[in-house]
N, C-alpha and C positions, 0 to 999 in steps of 0.2 A: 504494500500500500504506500503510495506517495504523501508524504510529511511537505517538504518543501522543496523548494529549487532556486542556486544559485549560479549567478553567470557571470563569467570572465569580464568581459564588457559590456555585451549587449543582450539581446535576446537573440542574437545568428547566431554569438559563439560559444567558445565551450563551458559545458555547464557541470552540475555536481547536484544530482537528486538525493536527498537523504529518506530512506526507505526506511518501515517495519518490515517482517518476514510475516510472513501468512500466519505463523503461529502467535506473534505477535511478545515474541520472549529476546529478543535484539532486535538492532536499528543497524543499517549498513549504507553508505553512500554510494551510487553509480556513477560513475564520473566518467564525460563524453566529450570528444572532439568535436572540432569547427563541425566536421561534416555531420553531426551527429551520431558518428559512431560509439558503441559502448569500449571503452580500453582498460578500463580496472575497475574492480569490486571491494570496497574495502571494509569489513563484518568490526562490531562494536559490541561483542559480549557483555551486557555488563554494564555497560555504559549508561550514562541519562541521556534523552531526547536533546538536554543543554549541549552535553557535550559533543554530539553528532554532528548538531548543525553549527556549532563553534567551529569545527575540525571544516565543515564543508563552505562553511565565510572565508576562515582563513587561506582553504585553496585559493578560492574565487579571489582573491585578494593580495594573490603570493606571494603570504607569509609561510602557507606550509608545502610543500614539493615532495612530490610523492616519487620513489625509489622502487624500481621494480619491475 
């Protein structure tokens, strides 16, 4: 289920959706290129809702650079 959605610069480019799981027991970010491709999935066990969409500002924003 979609929480929220951040974007690079605009609404054309790359963006970072912060998800629940169907079971709804973690939150995980998808994070998409210009073209809207999906390139990395990154799971939040554990986590709070706060901290998800913190993690997916800060990409959008880039302070955080994901490795991998």
């Amino acid at each position: 289920m979609l929480i929220s959605t951040y974007f690079k610069e605009n609404a054309h480019s790359a963006r970072a959706e912060v998800m629940r799981n169907t079971a709804g027991d973690y939150y995980y970010i998808d994070y998409y290129d210009q073209g809207g491709n999906k390139f990395y999935t990154e799971t939040f066990p554990g986590k709070s809702i706060h901290y998800v969409e913190d993690a997916a500002e800060n990409w959008s924003i880039n302070v955080k650079v994901l490795h991998g």
